[in-house]
TORLUM-345811 format. One record per residue: residue number from 0; residue in one letter; x, y, z of N, C-alpha, C in turn. Coordinates in nm, 4 decimals. Atoms other than C-alpha are relative to their C-alpha. Example, Ala and Ser with C-alpha at 12.3 -4.5 7.8 and 13.67 -1.06 7.14 Angstrom:
0|A|0.0890|-0.1190|0.0000|1.2300|-0.4500|0.7800|0.0900|0.1200|0.0000
1|S|-0.0820|-0.1190|-0.0060|1.3670|-0.1060|0.7140|-0.0770|0.1090|0.0730
This chain:
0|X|-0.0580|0.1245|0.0507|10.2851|11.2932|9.4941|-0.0428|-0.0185|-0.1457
1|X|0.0177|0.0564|0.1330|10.3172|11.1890|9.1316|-0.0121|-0.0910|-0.0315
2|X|0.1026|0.1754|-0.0155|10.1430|10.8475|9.1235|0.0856|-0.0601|-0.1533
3|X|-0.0584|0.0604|0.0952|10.2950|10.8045|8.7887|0.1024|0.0121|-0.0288
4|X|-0.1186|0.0374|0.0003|10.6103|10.7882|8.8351|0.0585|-0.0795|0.1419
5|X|-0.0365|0.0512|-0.1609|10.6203|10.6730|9.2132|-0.0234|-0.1290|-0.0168
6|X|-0.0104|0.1581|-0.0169|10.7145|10.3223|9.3090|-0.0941|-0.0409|0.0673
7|X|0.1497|0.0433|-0.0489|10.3894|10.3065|9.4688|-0.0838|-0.0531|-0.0776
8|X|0.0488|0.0667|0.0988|10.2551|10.2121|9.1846|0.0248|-0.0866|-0.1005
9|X|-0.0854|0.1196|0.0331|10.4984|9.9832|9.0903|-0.0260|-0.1241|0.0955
10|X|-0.0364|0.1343|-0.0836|10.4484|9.7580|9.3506|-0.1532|0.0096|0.0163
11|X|0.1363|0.0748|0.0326|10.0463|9.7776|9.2976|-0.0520|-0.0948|-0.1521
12|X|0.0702|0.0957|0.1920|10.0755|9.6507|8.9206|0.1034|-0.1024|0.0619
13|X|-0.0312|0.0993|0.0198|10.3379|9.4000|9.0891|-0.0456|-0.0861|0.1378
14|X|0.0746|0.0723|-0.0954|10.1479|9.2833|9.3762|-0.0665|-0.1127|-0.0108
15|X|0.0682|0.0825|-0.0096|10.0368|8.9608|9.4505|-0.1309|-0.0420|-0.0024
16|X|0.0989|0.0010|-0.0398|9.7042|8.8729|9.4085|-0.1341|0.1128|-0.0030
17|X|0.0872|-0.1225|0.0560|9.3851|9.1243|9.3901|0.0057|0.0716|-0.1247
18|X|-0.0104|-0.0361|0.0853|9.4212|9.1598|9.0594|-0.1185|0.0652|-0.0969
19|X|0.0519|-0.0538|-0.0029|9.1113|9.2483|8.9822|-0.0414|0.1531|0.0270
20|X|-0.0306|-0.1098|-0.0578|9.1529|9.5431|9.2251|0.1143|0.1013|-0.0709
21|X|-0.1315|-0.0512|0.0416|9.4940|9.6500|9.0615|-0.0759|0.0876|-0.1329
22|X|0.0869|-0.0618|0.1794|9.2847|9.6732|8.6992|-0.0660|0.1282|0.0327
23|X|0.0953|-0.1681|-0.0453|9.0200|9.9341|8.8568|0.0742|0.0857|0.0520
24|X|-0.1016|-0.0801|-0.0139|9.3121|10.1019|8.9919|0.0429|0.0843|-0.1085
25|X|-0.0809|-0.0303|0.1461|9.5154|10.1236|8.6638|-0.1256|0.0707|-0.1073
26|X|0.1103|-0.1031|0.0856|9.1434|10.2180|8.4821|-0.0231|0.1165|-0.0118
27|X|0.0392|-0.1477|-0.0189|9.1230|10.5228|8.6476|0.0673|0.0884|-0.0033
28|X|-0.1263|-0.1244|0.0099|9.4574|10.6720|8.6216|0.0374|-0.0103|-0.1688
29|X|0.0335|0.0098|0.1837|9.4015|10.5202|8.2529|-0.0275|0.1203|-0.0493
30|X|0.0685|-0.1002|0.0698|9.1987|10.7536|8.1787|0.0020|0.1420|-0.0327
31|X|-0.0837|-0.1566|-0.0314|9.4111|11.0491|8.2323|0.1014|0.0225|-0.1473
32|X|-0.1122|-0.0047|0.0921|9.6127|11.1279|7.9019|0.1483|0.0464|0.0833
33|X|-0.1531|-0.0871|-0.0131|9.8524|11.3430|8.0866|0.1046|-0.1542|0.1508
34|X|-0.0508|0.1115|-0.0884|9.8978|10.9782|8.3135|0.0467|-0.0902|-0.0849
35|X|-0.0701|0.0863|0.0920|9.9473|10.7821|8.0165|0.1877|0.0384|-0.0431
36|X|-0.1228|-0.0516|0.0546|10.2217|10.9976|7.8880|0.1581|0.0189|0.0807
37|X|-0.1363|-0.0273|-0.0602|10.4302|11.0203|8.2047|0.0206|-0.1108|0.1257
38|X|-0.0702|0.0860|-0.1574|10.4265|10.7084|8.3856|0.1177|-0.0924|-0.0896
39|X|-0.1103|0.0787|0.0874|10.7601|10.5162|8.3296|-0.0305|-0.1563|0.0227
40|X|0.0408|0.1522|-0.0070|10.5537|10.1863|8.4321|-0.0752|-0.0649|-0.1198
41|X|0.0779|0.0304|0.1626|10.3489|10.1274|8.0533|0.0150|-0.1290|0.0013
42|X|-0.0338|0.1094|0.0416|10.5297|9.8355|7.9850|-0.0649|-0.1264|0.0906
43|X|0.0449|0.0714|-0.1165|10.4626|9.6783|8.3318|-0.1826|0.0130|0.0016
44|X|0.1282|0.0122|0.0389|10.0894|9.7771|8.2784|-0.0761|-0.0696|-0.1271
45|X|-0.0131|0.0452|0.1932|10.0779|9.6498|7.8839|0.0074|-0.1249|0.0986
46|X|-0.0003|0.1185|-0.0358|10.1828|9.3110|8.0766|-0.0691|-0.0341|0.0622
47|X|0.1384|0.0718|-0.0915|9.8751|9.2727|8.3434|-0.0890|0.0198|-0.0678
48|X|0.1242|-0.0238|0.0891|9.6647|9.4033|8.0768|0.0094|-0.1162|-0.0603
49|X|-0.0484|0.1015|0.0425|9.7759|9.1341|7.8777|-0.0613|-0.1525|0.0718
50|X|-0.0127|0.1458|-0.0961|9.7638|8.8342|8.1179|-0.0862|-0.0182|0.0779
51|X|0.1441|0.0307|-0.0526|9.4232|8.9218|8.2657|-0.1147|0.0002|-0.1080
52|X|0.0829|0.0218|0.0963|9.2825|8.9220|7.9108|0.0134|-0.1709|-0.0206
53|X|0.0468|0.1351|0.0301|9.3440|8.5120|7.9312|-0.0376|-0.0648|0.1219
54|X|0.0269|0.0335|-0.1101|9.1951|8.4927|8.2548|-0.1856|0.0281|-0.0007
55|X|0.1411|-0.0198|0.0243|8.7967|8.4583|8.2471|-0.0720|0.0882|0.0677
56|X|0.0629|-0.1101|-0.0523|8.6885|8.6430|8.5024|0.0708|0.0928|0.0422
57|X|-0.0515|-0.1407|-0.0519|8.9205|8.9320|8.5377|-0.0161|0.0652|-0.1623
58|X|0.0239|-0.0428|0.1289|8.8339|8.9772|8.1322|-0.0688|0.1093|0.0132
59|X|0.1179|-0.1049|-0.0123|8.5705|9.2279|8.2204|0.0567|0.1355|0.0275
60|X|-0.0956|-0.0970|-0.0610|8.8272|9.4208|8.4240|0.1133|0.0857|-0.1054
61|X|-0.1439|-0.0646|0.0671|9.0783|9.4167|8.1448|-0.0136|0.0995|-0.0996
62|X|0.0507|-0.1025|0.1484|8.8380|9.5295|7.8678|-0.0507|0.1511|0.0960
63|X|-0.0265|-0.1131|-0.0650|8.7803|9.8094|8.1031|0.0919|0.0794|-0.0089
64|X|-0.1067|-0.0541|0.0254|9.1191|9.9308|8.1199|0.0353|0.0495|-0.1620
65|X|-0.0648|-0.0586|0.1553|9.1690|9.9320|7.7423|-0.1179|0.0715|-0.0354
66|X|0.1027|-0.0830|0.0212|8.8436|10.1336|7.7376|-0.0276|0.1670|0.0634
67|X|-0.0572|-0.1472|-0.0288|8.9960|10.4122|7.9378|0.1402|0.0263|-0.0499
68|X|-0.0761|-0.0537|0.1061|9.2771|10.4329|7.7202|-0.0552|0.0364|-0.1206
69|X|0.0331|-0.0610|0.0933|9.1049|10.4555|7.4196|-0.1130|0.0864|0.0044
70|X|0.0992|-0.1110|-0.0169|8.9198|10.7440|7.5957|0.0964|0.1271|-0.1037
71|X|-0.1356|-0.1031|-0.0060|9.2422|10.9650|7.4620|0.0869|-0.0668|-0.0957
72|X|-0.1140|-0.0319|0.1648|9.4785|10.9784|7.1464|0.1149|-0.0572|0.0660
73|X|-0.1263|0.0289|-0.0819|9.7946|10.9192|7.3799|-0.0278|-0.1597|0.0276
74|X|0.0166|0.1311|-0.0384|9.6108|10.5685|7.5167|-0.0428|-0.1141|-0.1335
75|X|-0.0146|0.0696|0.1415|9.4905|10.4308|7.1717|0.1270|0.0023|-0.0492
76|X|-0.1034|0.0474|0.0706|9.8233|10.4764|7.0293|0.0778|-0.0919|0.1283
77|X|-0.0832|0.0819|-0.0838|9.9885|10.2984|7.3208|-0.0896|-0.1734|-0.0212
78|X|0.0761|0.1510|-0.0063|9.7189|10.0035|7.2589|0.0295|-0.0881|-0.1304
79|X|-0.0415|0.0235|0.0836|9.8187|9.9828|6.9012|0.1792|-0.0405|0.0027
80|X|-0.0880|0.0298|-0.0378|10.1668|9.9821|6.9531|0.0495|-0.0914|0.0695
81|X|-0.0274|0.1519|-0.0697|10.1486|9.6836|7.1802|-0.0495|-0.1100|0.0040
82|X|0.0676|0.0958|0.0519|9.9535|9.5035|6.9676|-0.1052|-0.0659|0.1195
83|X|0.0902|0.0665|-0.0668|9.6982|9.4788|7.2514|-0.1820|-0.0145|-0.0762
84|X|0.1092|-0.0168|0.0253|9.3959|9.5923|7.0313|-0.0156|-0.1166|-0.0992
85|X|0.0291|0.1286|0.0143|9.4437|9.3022|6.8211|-0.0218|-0.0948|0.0829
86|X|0.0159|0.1461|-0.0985|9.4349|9.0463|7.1033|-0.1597|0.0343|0.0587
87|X|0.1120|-0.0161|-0.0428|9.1303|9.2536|7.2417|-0.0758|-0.0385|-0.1159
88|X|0.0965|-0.0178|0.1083|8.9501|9.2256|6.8714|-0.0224|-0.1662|-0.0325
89|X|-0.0402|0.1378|-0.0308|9.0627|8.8321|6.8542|-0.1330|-0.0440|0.0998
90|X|0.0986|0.0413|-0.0994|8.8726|8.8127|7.1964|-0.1035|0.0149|0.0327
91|X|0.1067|-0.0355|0.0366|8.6172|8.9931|7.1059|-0.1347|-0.0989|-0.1147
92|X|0.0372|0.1259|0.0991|8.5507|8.7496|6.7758|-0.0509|-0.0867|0.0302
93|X|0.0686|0.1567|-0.0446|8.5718|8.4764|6.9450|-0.1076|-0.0407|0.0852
94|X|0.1170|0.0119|-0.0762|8.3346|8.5286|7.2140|-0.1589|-0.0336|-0.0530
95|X|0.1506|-0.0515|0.0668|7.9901|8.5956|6.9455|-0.0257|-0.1790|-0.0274
């Protein structure tokens, strides 16, 4: 099975609830360049990444995720590109 392209993993980034769970999911297949490059869900991931960075305690989870992308050349440019590393650097700021 090809996890990154299978609707199996469409319906864990759109699942109700356990979102937390979903993040450590998505971290670990993060961290795969050759997973970045071929799942056709990005966008749908870019959006829970997103929307658990204004959530207090799944923050921990999210900066996780963007910390196994920018393990890899393929996941930094996808973080730039969706203007998430500004919102992480923002949230970063503001925290000190």
């Amino acid at each position: 099975i090809n996890i990154s392209k299978d609707k199996l993993l469409l319906l864990i980034i759109k699942m109700k609830g356990f979102q937390a769970e979903r993040l450590q999911i998505l971290t670990s297949l993060s961290m795969h360049a050759k997973f970045c490059k071929s799942t056709t869900y990005m966008d749908e991931i870019i959006n829970l990444l997103v929307s658990s960075l204004s959530n207090k305690s799944l923050v921990s989870y999210a900066a996780r995720l963007i910390g196994a992308f920018s393990t890899h050349s393929c996941g930094c440019k996808i973080l730039i590109n969706n203007g998430v590393l500004e919102i992480f650097t923002q949230l970063y700021l503001s925290s000190s």
